[in-house]
N, C-alpha and C positions, 0 to 999 in steps of 0.2 A: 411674376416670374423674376427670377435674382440669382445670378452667381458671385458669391461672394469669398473671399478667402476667409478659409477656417479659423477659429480660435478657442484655444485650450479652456474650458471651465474653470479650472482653478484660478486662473490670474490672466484669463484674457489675451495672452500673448498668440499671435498669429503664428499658425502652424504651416512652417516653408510648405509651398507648392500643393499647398490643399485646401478642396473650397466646398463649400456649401450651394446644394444644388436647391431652387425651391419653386414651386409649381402650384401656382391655386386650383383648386377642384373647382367645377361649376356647380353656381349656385340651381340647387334643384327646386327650393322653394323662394318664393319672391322674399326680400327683405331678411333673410338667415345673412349669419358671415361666411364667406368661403373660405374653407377649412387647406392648409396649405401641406404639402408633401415634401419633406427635407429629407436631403439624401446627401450623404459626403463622400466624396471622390479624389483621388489623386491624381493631378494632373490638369489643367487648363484643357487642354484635349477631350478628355474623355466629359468633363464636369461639362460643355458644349456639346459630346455628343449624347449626354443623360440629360440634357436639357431639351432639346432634339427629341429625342423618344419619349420624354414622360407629355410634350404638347401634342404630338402624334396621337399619345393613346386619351388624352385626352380630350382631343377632337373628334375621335372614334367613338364617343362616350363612354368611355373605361371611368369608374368611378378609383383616383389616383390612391387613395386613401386606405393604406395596409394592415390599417387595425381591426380591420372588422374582423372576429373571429367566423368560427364556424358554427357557435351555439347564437350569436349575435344575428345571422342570416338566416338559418334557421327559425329566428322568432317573426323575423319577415315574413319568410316564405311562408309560416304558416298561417299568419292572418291573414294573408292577401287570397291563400290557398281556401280557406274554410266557406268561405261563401260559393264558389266553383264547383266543388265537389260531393256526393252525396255525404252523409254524417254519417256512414259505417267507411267510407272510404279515407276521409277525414281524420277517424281516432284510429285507423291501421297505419296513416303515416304521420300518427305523432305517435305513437306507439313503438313504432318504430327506431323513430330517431328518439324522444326521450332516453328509450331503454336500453337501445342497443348503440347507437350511433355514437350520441355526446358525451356519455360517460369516458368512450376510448378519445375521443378525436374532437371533441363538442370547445376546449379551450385553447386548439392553436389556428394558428391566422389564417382565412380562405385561402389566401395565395401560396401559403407556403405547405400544404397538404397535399404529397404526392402520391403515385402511385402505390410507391410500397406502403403508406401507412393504412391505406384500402384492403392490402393485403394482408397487411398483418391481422389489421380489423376483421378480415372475413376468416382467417386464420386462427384468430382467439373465439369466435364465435360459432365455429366446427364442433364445437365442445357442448355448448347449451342447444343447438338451433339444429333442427333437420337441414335438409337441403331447400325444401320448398320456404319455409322461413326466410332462409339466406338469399336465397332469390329476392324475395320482396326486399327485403334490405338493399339490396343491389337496386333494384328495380326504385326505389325511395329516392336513393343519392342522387343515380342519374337526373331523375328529375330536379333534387335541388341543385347541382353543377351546372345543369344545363341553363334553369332559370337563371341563379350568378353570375354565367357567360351574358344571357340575351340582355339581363340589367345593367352590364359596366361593369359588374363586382370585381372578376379574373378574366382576364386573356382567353382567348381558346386552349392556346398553347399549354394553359397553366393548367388545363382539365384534367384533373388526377382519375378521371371516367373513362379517357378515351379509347378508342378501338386500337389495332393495331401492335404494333409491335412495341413493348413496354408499358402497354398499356394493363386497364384493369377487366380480364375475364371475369364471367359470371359465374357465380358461385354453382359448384355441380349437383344436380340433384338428386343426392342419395336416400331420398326418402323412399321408402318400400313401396313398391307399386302396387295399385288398388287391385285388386284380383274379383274378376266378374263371380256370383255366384252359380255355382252350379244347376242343373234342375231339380238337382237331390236334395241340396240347398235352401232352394228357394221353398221347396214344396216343408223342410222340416221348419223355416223360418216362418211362414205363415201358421204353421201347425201352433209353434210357439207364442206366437200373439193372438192369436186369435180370441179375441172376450176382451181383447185390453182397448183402450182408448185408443190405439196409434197404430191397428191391426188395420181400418180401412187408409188411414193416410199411406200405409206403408204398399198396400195392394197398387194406390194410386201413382208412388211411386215410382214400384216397380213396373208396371204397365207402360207407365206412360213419361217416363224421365224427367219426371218434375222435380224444381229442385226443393228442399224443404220448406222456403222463404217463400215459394212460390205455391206451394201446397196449402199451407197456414192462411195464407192472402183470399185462395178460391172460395165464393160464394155464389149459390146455389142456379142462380143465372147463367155464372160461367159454364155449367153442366149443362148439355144435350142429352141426356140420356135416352129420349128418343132417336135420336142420329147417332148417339154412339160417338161422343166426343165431347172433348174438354179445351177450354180456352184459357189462356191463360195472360192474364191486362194486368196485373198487379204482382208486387211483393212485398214478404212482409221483414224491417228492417229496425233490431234492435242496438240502442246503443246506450249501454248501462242498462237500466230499468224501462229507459223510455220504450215504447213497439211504435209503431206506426207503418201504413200504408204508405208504399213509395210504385212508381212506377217501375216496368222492368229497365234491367239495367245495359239491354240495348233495344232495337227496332226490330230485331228478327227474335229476341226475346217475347214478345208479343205474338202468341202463336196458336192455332186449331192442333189438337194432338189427337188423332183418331185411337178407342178405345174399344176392346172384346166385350159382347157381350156377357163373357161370365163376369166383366169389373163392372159393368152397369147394373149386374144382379147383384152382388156386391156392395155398390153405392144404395141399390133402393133399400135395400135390407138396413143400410149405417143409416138412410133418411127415417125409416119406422123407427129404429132406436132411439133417432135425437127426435122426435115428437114425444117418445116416451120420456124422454130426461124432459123437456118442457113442459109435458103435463105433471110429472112428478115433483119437480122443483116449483112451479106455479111464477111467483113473484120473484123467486132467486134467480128466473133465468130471463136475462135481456138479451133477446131473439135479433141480433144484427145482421142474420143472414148467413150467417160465416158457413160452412161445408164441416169445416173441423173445427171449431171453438172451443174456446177452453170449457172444462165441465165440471167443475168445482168451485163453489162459492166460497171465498179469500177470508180470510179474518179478518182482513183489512177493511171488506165491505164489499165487493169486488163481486158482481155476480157473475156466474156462468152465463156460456153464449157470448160473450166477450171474442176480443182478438187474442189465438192463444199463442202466448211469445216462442221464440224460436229455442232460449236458455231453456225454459218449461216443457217444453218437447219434446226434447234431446234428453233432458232428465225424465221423461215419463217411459221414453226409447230403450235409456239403458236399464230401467227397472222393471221393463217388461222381457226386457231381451234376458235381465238377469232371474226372471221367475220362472221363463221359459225354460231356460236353461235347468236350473234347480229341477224341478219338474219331470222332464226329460232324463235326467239324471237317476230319479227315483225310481221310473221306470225300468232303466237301464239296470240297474242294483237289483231289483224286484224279480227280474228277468233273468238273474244269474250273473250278469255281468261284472266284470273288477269296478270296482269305485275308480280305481289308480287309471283305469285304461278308458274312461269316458273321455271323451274332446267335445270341449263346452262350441256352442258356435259363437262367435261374436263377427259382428257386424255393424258398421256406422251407417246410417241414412244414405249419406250419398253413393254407398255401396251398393244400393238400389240403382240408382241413376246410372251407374258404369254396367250394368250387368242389362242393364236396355238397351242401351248402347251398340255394346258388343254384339249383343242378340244378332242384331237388327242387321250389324255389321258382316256377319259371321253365315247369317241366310243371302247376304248379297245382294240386300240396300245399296246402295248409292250413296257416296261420302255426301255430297252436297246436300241428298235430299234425307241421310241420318242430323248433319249439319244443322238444318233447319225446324226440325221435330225437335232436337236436342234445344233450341235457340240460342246458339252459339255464334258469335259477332259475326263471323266467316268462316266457310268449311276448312280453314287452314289450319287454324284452332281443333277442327275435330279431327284433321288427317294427323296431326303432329300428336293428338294425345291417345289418338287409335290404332295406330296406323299398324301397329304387330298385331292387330286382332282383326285384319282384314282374313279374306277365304285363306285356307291355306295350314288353319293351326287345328285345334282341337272344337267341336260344331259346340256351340251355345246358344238351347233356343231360347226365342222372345216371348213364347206363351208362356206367362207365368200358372204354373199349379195350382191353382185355388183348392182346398181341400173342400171337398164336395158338400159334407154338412154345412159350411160356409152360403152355398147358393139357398140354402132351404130355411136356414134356420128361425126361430121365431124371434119378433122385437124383445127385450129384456135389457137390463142397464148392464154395460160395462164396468168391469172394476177398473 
């Protein structure tokens, strides 16, 4: 540490009444040089009392050194971060900050990034980003500010995150809320899948509020269908191409979900089917156990009975959803109706899961013990995302509709 009087770069002459303030950073690794912090001040006074505060912050552990930017921490945080966290949670927050973060804010200094340029950020991104989006991005930063604080990097003070009053609020979330299906609904949405490959995962869905990653995971163990219930120890967890088996993603995620007997007639009916896809495919199908396995053998080599990805799903979802549709349509035409005045149904998976929920909510379950069926961290979680579909609004029941031919029908291959 050194205070020294100023001197001009061009010719070295000392600049009246001004001094160079200077401050070594401590050494983090044994045998590195310690990297020093200059700062210039006017005044003998003040240059004593910024000598003063820069030893303070850095006997507090404040790393003194103002160059790091915010793409520079960033590349910290994330390799310290990758081994901690699952690898879908991993590429949501570098995803995150690559694309949205560092482009706006990724090249100026940690410390010098305040509130409003948070705001502006969340301000420029109202444009591309729903709401729930912009949450996570909110939800991202925090945690990298917060770890920069607990490492030395910025002050508290300097937290361009914090609560309070000029501080930075969380982005609102204006995305459309997920609307339960109806019973009219649910009975035409089954109608529409039914012969397709994702007509029993979607029953099991609906039923029993599983979420799709956890639907793809269940293997045939997991199923009671003597007791009339379904367990649920696993998910299934895509990142890029990769799949794999992961655990659930809390402890109350790991859960007994009691099921009707019309979804047990249901499942045994899907079990005669996929005997027939394994006696028909012979050698194309490697029998893993899986409940819903992929049922197409890959060009790649890839045999059916496999684990079937959650991308693969979701695209077998919306081309069932979109056949259904079509179909329904022709009927509706056939029948007299306007082509113009048809209303296709559409419907995402977890829209299944909301409409169990509700169900369940709606006959006058009990938040904590919807909470725990649902395997949600805490029922605070299911009160804050249900909480306007308690008693009170419009009845939505939980027996989902099975269309009856569905209970009876004979084994045959799905298209």
């Amino acid at each position: 540490m050194s205070i020294t009087p100023a001197k001009r770069k061009s010719d070295g002459a000392i600049v009246p009444n001004t001094y160079d303030v200077k401050v070594y950073n401590r050494v983090a690794v044994p045998g590195a040089r310690p990297r020093p912090t200059c700062k210039r001040v006017v005044g003998i006074r003040a240059a004593r009392s910024l000598e003063a505060k820069l030893l303070a912050e850095r006997d507090r552990g404040l790393r003194l050194d103002s160059s790091m930017t915010l793409a520079d921490y960033v590349e910290e945080w994330l390799a310290v971060t990758r081994p901690t966290v699952a690898h879908r949670t991993f590429e949501n927050y570098e995803t995150r900050l690559r694309r949205y973060v560092l482009p706006a804010i990724g090249s100026m200094k940690l410390g010098s990034i305040s509130a409003m340029h948070i705001r502006r950020l969340y301000a420029d991104l109202q444009a591309t980003l729903h709401g729930t989006s912009r949450q996570s991005v909110h939800r991202t930063l925090r945690l990298v500010f917060s770890a920069a604080i607990f490492d030395g990097v910025i002050h508290p003070s300097a937290d361009p995150m914090r609560k309070g009053a000029g501080g930075v609020r969380p982005p609102e979330n204006d995305t459309p809320e997920v609307v339960p299906l109806t019973p009219a609904e649910q009975t035409r949405l089954l109608e529409m899948t039914e012969g397709s490959t994702v007509y029993a995962p979607g029953v099991l869905m609906l039923a029993a509020g599983l979420r799709r990653q956890e639907v793809l995971a269940l293997k045939w163990d997991a199923l009671d269908l003597d007791g009339g219930a379904v367990s649920v120890v696993a998910a299934v967890e895509q990142v890029g191409k990769a799949v794999a088996l992961k655990t659930p993603k809390s402890k109350r995620s790991r859960r007994t979900v009691p099921i009707g007997s019309n979804v047990v007639a249901a499942l045994k009916a899907h079990r005669a089917e996929q005997a027939a896809v394994k006696l028909r495919l012979g050698r194309g199908y490697d029998d893993q156990d899986f409940v819903f396995p992929s049922c197409e053998v890959s060009p790649g080599g890839f045999l059916a009975g496999r684990i079937w990805s959650p991308n693969a799903f979701s695209h077998a979802w919306r081309k069932a959803i979109a056949a259904g549709n079509k179909a329904a349509k022709k009927k509706w035409v056939e029948a007299g109706g306007d082509p113009d005045a048809y209303e296709p149904l559409t419907c995402h998976p977890h829209r299944l899961r909301h409409t169990y929920a509700t169900g369940l909510l709606m006959r006058g379950r009990h938040v904590e013990e919807v909470s725990r069926l649902l395997g949600h961290a805490n029922s605070a979680i299911t009160a804050r995302t249900y909480s306007h579909w308690l008693p009170g609004g419009e009845r939505v029941e939980a027996e989902i509709p099975l269309p009856p031919r569905a209970l009876g029908s004979e084994p045959g291959r799905r298209s």
